[in-house]
C-alpha positions in Angstrom: -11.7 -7.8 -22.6 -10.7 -10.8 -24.2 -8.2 -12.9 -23.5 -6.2 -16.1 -25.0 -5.9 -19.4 -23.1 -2.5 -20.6 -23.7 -0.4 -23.8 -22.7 1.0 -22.1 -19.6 -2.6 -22.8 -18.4 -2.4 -26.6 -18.6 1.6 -26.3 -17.6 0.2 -24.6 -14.2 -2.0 -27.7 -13.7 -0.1 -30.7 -14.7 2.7 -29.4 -12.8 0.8 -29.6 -9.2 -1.5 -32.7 -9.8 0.5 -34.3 -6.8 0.4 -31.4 -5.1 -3.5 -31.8 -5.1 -3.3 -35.0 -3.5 -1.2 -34.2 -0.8 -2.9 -31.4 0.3 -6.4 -32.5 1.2 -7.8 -31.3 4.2 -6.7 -32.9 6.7 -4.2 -31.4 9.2 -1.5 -28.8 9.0 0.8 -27.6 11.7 2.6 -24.5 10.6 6.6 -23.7 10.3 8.6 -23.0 13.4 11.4 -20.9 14.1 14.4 -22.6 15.1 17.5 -20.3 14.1 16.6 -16.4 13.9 19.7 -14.3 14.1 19.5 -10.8 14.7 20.4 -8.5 11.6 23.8 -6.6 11.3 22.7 -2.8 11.8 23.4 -0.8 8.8 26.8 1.1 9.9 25.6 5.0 8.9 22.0 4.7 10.2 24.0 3.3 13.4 26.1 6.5 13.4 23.1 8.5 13.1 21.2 6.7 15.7 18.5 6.3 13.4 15.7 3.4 14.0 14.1 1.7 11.5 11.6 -1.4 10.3 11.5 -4.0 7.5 8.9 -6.2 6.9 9.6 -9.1 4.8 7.5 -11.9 3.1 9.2 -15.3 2.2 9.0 -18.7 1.6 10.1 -21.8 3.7 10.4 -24.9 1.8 10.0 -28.5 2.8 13.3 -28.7 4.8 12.4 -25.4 6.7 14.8 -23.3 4.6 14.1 -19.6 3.5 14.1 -18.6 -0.6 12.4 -15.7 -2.2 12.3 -12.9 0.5 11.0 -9.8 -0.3 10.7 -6.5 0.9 6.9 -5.4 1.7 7.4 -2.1 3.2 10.2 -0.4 4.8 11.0 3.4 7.1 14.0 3.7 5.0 15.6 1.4 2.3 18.8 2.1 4.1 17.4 -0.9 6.2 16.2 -3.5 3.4 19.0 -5.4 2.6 20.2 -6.0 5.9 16.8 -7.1 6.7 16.8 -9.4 3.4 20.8 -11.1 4.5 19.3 -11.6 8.2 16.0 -13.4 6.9 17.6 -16.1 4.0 19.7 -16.9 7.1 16.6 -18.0 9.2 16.1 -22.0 9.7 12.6 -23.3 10.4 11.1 -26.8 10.9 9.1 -27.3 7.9 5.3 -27.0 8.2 3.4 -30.1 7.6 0.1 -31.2 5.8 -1.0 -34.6 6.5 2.3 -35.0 8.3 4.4 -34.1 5.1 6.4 -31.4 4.8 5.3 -28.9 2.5 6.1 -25.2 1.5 4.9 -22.4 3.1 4.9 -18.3 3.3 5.4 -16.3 5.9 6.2 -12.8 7.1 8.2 -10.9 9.7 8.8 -7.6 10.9 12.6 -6.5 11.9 13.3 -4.1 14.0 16.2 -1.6 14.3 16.5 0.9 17.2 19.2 1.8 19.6 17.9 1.0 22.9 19.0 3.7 25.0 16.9 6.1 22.7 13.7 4.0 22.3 11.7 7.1 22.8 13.8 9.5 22.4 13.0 12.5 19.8 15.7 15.0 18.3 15.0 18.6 18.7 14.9 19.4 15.2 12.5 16.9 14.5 10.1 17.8 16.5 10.4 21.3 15.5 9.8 20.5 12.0 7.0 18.0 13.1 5.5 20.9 15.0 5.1 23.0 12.0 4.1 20.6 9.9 1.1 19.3 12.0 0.3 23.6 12.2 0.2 23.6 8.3 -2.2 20.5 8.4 -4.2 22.0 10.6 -4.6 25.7 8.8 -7.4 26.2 7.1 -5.7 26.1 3.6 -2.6 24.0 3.9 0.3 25.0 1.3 0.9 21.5 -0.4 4.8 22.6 -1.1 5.3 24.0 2.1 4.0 20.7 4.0 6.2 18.5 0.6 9.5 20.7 1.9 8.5 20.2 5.5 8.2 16.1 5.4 11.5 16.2 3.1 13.0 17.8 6.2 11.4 15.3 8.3 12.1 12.3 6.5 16.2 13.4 6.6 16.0 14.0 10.7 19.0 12.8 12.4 18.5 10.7 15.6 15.5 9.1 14.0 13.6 6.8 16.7 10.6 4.4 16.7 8.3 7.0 18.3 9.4 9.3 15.2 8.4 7.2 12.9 5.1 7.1 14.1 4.9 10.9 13.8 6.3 11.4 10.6 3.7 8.5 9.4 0.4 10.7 10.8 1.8 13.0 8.4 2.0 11.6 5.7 -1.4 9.8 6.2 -2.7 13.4 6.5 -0.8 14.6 3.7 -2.3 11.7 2.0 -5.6 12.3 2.9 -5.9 16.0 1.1 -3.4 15.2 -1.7 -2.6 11.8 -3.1 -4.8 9.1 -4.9 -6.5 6.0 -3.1 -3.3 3.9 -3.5 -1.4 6.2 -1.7 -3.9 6.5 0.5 -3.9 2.8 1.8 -0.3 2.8 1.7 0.0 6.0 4.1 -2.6 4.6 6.5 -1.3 0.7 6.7 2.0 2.0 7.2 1.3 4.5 10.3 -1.1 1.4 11.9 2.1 -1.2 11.5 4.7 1.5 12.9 1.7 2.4 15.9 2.0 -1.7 16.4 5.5 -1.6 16.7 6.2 0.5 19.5 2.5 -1.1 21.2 4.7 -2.8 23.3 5.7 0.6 25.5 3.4 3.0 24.8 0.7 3.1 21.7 0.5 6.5 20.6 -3.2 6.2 18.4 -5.8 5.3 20.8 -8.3 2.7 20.4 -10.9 5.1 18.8 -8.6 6.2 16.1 -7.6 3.0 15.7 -10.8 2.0 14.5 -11.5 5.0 12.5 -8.2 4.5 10.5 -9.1 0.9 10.0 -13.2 1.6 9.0 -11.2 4.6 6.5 -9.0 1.6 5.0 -11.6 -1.1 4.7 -13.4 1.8 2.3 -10.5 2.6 0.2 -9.7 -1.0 0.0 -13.1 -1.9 -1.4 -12.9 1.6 -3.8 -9.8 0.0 -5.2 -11.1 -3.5 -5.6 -8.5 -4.5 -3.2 -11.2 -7.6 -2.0 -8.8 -10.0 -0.2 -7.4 -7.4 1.8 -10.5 -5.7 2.9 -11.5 -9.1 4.0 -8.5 -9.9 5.8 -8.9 -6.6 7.9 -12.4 -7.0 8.7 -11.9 -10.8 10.0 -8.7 -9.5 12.0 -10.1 -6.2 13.5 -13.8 -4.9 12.4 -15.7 -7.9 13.0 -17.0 -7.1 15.9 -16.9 -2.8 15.2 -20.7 -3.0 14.2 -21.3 -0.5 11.1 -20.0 3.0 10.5 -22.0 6.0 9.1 -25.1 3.5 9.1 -23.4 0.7 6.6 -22.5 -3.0 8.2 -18.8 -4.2 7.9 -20.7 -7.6 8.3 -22.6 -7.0 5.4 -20.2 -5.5 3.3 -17.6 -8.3 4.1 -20.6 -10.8 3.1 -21.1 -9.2 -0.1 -17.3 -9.1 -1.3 -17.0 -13.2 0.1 -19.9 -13.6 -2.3 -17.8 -11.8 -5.3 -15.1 -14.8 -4.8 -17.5 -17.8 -6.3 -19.4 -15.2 -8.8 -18.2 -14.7 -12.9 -17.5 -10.9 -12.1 -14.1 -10.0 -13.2 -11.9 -7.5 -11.0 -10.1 -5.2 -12.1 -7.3 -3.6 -10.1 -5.1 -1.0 -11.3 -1.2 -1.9 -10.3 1.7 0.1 -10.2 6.1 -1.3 -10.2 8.0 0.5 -7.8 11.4 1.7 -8.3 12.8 -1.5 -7.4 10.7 -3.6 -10.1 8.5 -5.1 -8.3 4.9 -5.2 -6.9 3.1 -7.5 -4.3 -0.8 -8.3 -5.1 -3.1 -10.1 -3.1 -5.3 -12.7 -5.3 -9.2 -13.0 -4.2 -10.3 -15.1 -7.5 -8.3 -18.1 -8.9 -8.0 -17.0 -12.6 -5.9 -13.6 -13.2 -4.5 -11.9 -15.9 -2.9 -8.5 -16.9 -3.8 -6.5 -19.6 -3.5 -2.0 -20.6 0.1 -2.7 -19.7 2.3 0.9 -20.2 5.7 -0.7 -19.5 7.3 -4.0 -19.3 6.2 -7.2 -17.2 9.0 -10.1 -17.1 7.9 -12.6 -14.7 5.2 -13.3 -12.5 6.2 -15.3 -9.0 3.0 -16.8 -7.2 3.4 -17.2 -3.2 0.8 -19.5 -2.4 -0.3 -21.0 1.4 1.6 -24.1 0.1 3.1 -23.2 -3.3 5.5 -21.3 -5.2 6.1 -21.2 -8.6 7.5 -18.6 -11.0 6.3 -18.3 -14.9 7.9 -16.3 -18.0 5.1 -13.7 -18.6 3.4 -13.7 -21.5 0.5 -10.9 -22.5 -1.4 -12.8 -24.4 -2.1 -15.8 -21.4 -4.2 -16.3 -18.6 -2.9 -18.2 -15.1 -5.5 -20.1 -13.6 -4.6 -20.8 -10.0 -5.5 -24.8 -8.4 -6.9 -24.7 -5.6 -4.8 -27.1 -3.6 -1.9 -24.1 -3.9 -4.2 -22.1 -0.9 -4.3 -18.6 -0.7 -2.3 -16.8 -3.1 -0.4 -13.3 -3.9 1.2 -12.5 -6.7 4.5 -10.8 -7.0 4.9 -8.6 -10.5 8.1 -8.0 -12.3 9.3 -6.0 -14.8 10.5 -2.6 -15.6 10.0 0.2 -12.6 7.0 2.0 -12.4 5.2 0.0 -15.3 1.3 0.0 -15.0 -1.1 -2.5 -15.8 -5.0 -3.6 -15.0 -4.8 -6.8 -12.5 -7.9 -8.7 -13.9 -9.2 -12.0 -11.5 -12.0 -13.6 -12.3 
């Protein structure tokens, strides 16, 4: 793998010497809300009584305004724009390095649900949920009876939060027997953020499966080379879960902190969505894409302190500084273009 170190290299650095200067490590106080209006409910999931949930990234410059929000996951893109016209709406003070103001990132979940029907769940879905769950638990599921089934589910009527949950477990299990690592993780980190949502009232996965979902994800992550999120979920939830099927999460997260400081490249398979777009966390400071089957426009780094968006060009490397914090990297271009992720 070879690659060429163009200009856009020394661009990236010249353009944040100052930034290096301000942000030695001193202090930092975070960004505060001050003005977070609820979102307008989209007017036919509102007819339907249908509940929903956004998550959105974005970034909060130095006068505590929001740019750049974007969609991370979503129950129904029915939601996603409202979400995105609530959150560029949203006013913040600024947080503060060394008592500057400074840019930041940040993430939210919105939440949409009628509150007379919290818990409530249709008849029909759980009719169609019942039958589904019986066909994942035969002993040889039919895959396009349990694809027809979840179609039905996922165009319920009356859909609530506690549905959402439901329909998630099936999918992670449909997942599971089915689909490929990616869509693996995806299944299973959306069911846990849906569980979190309706915590609140009543979480429907105990503690043990919980864990068992999480110690499943840290694996996949680490079969997909997806380092700084494996690391993020064992310093958030399985640092203190002791070791599955014999093998430490301590020592396992030591060994992938170690791959951060070595030569090693990564490699990470990526994949567009339909909208254009995917969202990569970085675990090196040098990255580069290369087998690209598509077309790549623009990268966008959002950075702990940082945000900068670069022309892309195939034959260049970006080589991150290290005053711009920790970093993800958000991928455009043509949908469902596919490329190798290399950081090194």
């Amino acid at each position: 793998m070879k690659f060429t170190i163009f200009k856009i290299v020394l661009a990236f650095i010249v353009s944040v010497f100052w930034y290096d200067h301000v942000l030695a490590e001193t202090s930092y106080i975070e960004a505060e809300p001050i003005v977070r209006k609820p979102p307008i409910y989209p007017s036919l999931e509102a007819r339907s009584s249908n509940a929903g949930m956004v998550e959105v990234e974005m970034m909060i410059d130095k006068e505590g305004k929001i740019f750049a929000p974007i969609v991370i996951r979503s129950s129904s893109k029915a939601f996603e724009q409202s979400a995105i016209n609530a959150v560029s709406k949203y006013e913040y003070k600024p947080a503060l390095k060394n008592g500057s103001p400074v840019v930041s990132r940040a993430s939210i979940r919105i939440r949409y649900e009628m509150t007379r029907q919290q818990d409530a769940v249709s008849r029909k879905f759980a009719s169609i949920y019942k039958k589904a769950l019986a066909e994942l638990d035969s002993q040889s599921p039919n895959k396009m009876k349990l694809e027809r089934l979840i179609s039905r589910l996922q165009k319920s009527d009356f859909t609530s939060t506690y549905t959402l949950v439901r329909y998630n477990l099936i999918l992670v299990r449909y997942a599971m027997l089915y689909e490929s690592p990616y869509s693996q993780i995806q299944a299973i980190e959306s069911l846990l953020v849906f569980d979190d949502v309706v915590a609140e009232r009543h979480r429907m996965l105990d503690e043990k499966i919980q864990t068992q979902l999480r110690a499943t994800l840290f694996s996949l992550l680490i079969t997909t080379q997806r380092f700084s999120e494996a690391l993020a979920l064992y310093d958030e939830y399985l640092i203190d879960a002791g070791e599955s099927d014999g093998v430490s999460y301590k020592e396992l997260a030591d060994s992938i902190a170690a791959l951060a400081d070595d030569d090693q490249v990564v490699a990470t398979p990526i994949r567009l969505n339909g909208s254009g777009y995917t969202l990569e966390s970085l675990f090196k400071r040098t990255i580069a894409l290369y087998d690209l089957e598509g077309a790549v426009s623009k990268l966008i780094f959002r950075c702990d302190s940082h945000y900068a968006e670069l022309p892309f060009n195939n034959e260049a490397e970006y080589k991150i500084p290290e005053g711009w914090g920790k970093c993800k990297i958000e991928i455009r271009g043509a949908a469902k273009t596919r490329a190798k992720l290399a950081q090194y």
